[in-house]
N, C-alpha and C positions, 0 to 999 in steps of 0.2 A: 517651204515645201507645200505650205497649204493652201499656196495661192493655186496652185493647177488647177485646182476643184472649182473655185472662188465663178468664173463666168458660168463654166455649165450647170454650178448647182443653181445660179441665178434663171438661168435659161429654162431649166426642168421648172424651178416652182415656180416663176412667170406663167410659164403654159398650162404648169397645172390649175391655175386661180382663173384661166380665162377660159371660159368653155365657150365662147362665142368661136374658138380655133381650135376647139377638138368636135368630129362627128359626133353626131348624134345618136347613129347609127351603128350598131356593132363592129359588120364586115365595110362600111365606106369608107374608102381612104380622105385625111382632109383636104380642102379643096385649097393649097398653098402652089403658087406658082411661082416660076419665076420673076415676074411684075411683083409681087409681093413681097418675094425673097428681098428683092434689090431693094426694097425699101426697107428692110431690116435686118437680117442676116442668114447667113446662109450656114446650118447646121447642121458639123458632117459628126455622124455616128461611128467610132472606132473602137476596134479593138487594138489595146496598145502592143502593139508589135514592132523589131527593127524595121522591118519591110513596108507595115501601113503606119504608124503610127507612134511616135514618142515621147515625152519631155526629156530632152536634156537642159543642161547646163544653161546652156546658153540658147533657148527656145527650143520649138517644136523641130522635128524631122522626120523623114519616112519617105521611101519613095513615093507610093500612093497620097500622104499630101503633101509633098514637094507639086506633085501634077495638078492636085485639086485649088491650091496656094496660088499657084501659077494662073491657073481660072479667075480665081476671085477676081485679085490682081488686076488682070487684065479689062476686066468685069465692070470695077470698081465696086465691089461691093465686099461688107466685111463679112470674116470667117471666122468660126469657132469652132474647134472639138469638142466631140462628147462623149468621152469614155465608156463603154458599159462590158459587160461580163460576158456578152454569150452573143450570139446572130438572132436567138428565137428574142432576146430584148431589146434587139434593134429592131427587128422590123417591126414590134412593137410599138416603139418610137416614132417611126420612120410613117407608119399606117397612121398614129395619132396626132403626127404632127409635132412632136417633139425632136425628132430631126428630119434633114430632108433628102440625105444623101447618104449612105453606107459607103464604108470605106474598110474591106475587113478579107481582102485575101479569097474575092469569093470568084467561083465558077460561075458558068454560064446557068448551071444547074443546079447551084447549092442555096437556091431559093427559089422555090417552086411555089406561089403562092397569088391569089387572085388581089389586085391592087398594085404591086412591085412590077417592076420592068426594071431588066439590065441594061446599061449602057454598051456602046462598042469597046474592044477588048482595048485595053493600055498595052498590056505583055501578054506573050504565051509561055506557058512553063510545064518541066515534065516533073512526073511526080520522083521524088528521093527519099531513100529511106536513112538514116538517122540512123547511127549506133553507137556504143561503145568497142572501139577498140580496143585487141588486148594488149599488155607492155610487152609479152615475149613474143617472140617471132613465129615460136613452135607453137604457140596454142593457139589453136579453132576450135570453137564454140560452135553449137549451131543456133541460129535464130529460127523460130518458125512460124513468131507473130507478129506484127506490126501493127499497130492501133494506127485508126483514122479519126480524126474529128467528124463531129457529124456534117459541121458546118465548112467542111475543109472543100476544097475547089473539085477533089477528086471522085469525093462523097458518092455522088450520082452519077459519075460519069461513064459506068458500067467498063471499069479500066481493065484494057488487058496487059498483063505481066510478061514480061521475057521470057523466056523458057528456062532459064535459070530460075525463075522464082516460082514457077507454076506451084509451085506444095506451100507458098508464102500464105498465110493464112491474115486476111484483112479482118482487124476489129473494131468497131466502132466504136467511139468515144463520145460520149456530151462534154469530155475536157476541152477549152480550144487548144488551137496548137500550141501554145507559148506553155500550157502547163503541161503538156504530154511532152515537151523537151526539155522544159525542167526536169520532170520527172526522169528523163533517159541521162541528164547531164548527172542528178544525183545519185543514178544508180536503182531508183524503186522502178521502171520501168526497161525493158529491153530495146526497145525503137518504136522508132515515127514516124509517121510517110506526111512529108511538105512538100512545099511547092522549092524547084531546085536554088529560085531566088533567095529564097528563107534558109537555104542550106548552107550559101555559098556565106552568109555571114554569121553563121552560126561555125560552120568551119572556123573559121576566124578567132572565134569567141572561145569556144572549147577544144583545144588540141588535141585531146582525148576521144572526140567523136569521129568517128566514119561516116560517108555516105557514097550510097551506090546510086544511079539511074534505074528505076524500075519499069520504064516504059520506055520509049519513043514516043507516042504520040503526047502532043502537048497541047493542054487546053488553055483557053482564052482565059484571061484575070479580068474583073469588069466590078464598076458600079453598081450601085442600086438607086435607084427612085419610083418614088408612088408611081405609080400608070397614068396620072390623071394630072400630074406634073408636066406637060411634054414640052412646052417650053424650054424647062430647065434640060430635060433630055435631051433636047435639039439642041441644045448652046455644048453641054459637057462633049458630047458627040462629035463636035465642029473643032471644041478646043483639042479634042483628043487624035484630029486627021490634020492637027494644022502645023505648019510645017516647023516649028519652034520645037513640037511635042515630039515628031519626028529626029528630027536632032537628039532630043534627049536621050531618046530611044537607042540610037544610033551609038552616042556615048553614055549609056547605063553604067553607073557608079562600079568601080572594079571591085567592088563586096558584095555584088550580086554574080557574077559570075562565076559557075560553077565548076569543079574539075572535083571526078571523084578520088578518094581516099578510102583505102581500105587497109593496107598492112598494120604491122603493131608501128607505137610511137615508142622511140627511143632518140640517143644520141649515139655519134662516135665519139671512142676516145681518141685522146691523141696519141702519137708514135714517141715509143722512149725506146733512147738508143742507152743500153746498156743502165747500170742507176742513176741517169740522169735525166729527171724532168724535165727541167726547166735552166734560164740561163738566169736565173735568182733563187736557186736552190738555197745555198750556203745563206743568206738573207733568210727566207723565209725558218731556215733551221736553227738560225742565231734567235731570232723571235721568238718564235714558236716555243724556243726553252726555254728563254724567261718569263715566258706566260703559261707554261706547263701546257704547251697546246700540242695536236699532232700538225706537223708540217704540211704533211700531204694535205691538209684541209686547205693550208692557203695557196698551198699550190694550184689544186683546182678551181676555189672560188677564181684566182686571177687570169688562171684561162678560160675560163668560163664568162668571166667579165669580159678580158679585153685580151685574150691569146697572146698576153706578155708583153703586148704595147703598152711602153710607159707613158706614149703622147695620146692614147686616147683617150673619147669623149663619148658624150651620149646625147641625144635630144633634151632629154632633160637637165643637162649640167653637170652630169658625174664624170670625175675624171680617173687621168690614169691608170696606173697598174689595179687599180682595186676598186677602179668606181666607186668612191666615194665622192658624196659632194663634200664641196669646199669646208661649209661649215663644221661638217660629221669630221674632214679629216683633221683641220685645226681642233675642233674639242679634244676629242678622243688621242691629236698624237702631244698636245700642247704647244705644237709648232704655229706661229704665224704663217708661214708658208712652206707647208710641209714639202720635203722634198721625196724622193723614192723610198727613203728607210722610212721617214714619216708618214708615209700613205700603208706601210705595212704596221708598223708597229699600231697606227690607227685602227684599222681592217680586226686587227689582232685584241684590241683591249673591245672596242666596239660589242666583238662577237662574244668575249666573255660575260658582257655588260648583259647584250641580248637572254645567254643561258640563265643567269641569274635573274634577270625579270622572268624566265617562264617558268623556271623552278617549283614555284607552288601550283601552276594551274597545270602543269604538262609536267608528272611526274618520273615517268620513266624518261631513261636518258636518250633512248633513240627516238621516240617521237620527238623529243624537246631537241635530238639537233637539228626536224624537220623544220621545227617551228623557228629556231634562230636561223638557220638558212633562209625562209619566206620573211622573216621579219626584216634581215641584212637588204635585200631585194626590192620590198615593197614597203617597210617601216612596218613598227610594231603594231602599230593603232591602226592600220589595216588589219590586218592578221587576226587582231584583236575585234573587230568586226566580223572577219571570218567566222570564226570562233563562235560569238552569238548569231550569228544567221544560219551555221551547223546544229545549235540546239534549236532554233526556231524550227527548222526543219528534221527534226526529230533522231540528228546523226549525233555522233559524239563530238565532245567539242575535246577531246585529250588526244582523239588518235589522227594525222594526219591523211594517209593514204586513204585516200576514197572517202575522207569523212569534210575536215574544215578544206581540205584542198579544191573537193567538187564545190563547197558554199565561196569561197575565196573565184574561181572562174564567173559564180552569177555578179559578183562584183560589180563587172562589167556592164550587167542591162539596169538601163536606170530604173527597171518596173523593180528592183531587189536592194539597190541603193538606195531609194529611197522609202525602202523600209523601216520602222521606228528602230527595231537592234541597231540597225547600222547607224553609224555618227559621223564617219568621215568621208562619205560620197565616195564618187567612183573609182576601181582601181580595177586597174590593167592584169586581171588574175590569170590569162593565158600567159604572158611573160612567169611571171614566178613560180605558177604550177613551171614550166619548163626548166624554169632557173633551179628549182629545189631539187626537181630527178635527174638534171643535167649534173646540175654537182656531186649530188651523192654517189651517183654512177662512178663518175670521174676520181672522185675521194677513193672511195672501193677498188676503183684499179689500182691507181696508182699506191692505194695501200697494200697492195699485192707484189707491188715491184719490189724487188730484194733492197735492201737499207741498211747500210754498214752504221747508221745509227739507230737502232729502234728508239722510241718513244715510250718510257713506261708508264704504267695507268698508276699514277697518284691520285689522281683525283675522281676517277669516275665519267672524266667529264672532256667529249674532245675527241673522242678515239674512233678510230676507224671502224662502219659498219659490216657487221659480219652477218646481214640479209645475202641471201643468195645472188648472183652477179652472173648474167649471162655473157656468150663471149664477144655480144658489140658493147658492154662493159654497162649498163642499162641494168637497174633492181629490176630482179623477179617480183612483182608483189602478185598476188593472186588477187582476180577479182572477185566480188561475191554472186556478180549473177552475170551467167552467160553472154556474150557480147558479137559475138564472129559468125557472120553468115557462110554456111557449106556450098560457096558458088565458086568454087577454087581461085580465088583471084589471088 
């Protein structure tokens, strides 16, 4: 993980030790051009975001330098990132010669300063506001504020609002965007006005967010370089009208396309004719009592999984009636090749196994069946990263809803995976957040449906949630801060 740092911290103290390549002069920008770049490299200043700038896994991505990559490239000349905190210390950078190119979600106007020159616009974007949605259908909240970065594209753009939003009160931020969406994803803040690019994959990432369009007019996304670079300007300029970049444009990654969301996030349940769930009722009831479990839990989990297909599959490898992999359902049913009752009886010891690991950290029982439902989904050692990335950010690490569930979603951005809490890299936290309310939901109904065998509480442990249950069959949970914009949508 420490290699990410390894070139540009190299790159920073190189430039810092040579002052023969920084001004002299206060306000002069350095005098680095393209002829020089080529002969050494070409250092783009980012703020790590999906849109401009990442590490994953397997290398760098980001739309913004997917385009700039695409330049070198072409160029022949090598590139490097240089991660920093803020815009006011890139163009710091940028003026002294420690990078040569900004790459950061900027307006035409979100740098206004004598030295820097914008390039011509890559994309144009309208600005979105960011919210949490609520689970019930009936509650509207109202929002009244929405925070701006200072450095965000919209900043200066003297933006005007829809008539719907006229009383929307803009506030400015020194956050950049990526922390004011943190912030909204964990609940300490209300929204956040981005560019609709940054929206359309952050929809993606958090199912729990809203976004609405707050303007029409849509402002240009562009570069930065010194003024005195114009070389380099002339060539970015060239690559960016040439018809390859066009194309791009043309076919822009379908995680940048935006379509707004606004109602509450739930599930449906499904139709029961009379007491009968499912067509593995009597199965999952034979199990269930030998392991003193409730039924309806694996009822749901299985339609939830795989709506009672016994032949299906996953991307990842899980099969069957209960998505288990291979390996989970031989341990767990003792079968070499488990067959239907083998994949339940698995599913069935599995889930007890799970309760029993979370026993001491997740003491009450209905947190802890949130926790063994996210654990069944995503594995323990995720969850269990969850967990420390919920105290890292000062939420509880015992209660589920709105606490490890919002830390379990940042999962997903590598700037949270690879923080020191976590140990198992990244995990797909919009499937499981979904997977855990999908089932509980579904658990709930269907523990409502009449049962000529109830289940009696021996153990404590298992039993049907009795949280409130609206009628698309979706927990009531109540949020703790306001989230629904009063634009009647």
């Amino acid at each position: 993980m420490k290699s990410r740092w390894i070139i540009p911290a190299i790159v920073l103290f190189t430039l810092a030790c040579d002052d023969s390549r920084r001004s002299r002069s206060t306000g002069t920008p350095v005098d680095r051009d393209l002829q020089a770049i080529a002969k050494d490299t070409l250092r783009v200043g980012v703020l790590e975001d999906a849109l401009t700038w990442e590490e994953r896994t397997h290398g760098y991505a980001g739309a913004e330098w997917d385009l700039l990559n695409s330049f070198a490239l072409k160029s022949g000349i090598p590139i490097v990132p240089v991660p920093m905190e803020s815009v006011s210390e890139l163009c710091t950078a940028l003026l002294g010669g420690n990078v040569d190119l900004i790459a950061a979600q900027l307006g035409e106007r979100t740098i206004v300063a004598d030295g820097i020159r914008s390039t011509e616009a890559f994309a144009k974007a309208r600005p979105v506001m960011l919210f949490r949605r609520p689970q019930e259908s009936k509650r509207k909240v109202a929002i009244d504020t929405v925070r701006i970065p200072e450095a965000s594209a919209f900043a200066q753009t003297g933006l005007v609002l829809k008539d719907r939003f006229a009383e929307l009160a803009r506030v400015s931020s020194t956050a950049t965007t990526t922390h004011l969406l943190d912030n909204v994803v964990l609940g300490k803040q209300n929204a956040v006005m981005v560019t609709e690019l940054a929206a359309a994959r952050a929809l993606k990432q958090f199912p729990h967010l809203g976004g609405v369009v707050l303007s029409n007019d849509k402002t240009p996304l562009v570069f930065a370089v010194r003024a005195n670079a114009q070389q380099l300007l002339a060539a970015i300029n060239a690559h960016l009208a040439s018809a390859e970049v066009e194309l791009a444009r043309a076919n822009f990654p379908a995680d940048f396309r935006f379509q707004e969301r606004t109602g509450a996030y739930g599930s449906r349940t499904p139709a029961v004719v009379g007491d009968t769930i499912s067509p593995f009722d009597k199965l999952f009831r034979h199990v269930a009592d030998s392991l003193v479990l409730d039924w309806h839990l694996l009822a749901a989990i299985a339609f939830r999984e795989s709506r009672y297909d016994t032949a299906a599959g996953s991307h990842m490898g899980a099969q069957g009636l209960m998505q288990l992999m291979p390996a989970t359902a031989r341990r767990f049913s003792g079968e070499k090749s488990p067959g239907l009752k083998g994949q339940v009886i698995a599913a069935a010891v599995y889930l007890k196994e799970l309760d029993t690991l979370w026993q001491r950290s997740v003491p009450d029982r209905k947190q802890r069946q949130r926790f063994v439902l996210a654990s069944y989904n995503a594995g323990e050692s995720h969850v269990q990263d969850a967990q420390r990335l919920a105290a890292h950010f000062g939420l509880q690490r015992d209660k589920w809803e709105n606490n490890v569930e919002r830390a379990l979603l940042l999962l997903s951005c590598p700037r949270h995976w690879r923080k020191p809490p976590v140990r198992n890299g990244f995990c797909n936290g919009s499937e499981t957040f979904r997977f855990v309310r999908n089932v509980a939901g579904t658990w709930a109904y269907f523990g409502s449906v009449p049962d000529e065998e109830p289940v009696q509480d021996t153990t404590g442990f298992m039993l049907p949630l009795d949280t409130a249950v609206s009628p698309t069959g979706t927990q009531a949970q109540p949020d703790s801060v306001p989230v629904v914009v009063p634009i009647g949508i």
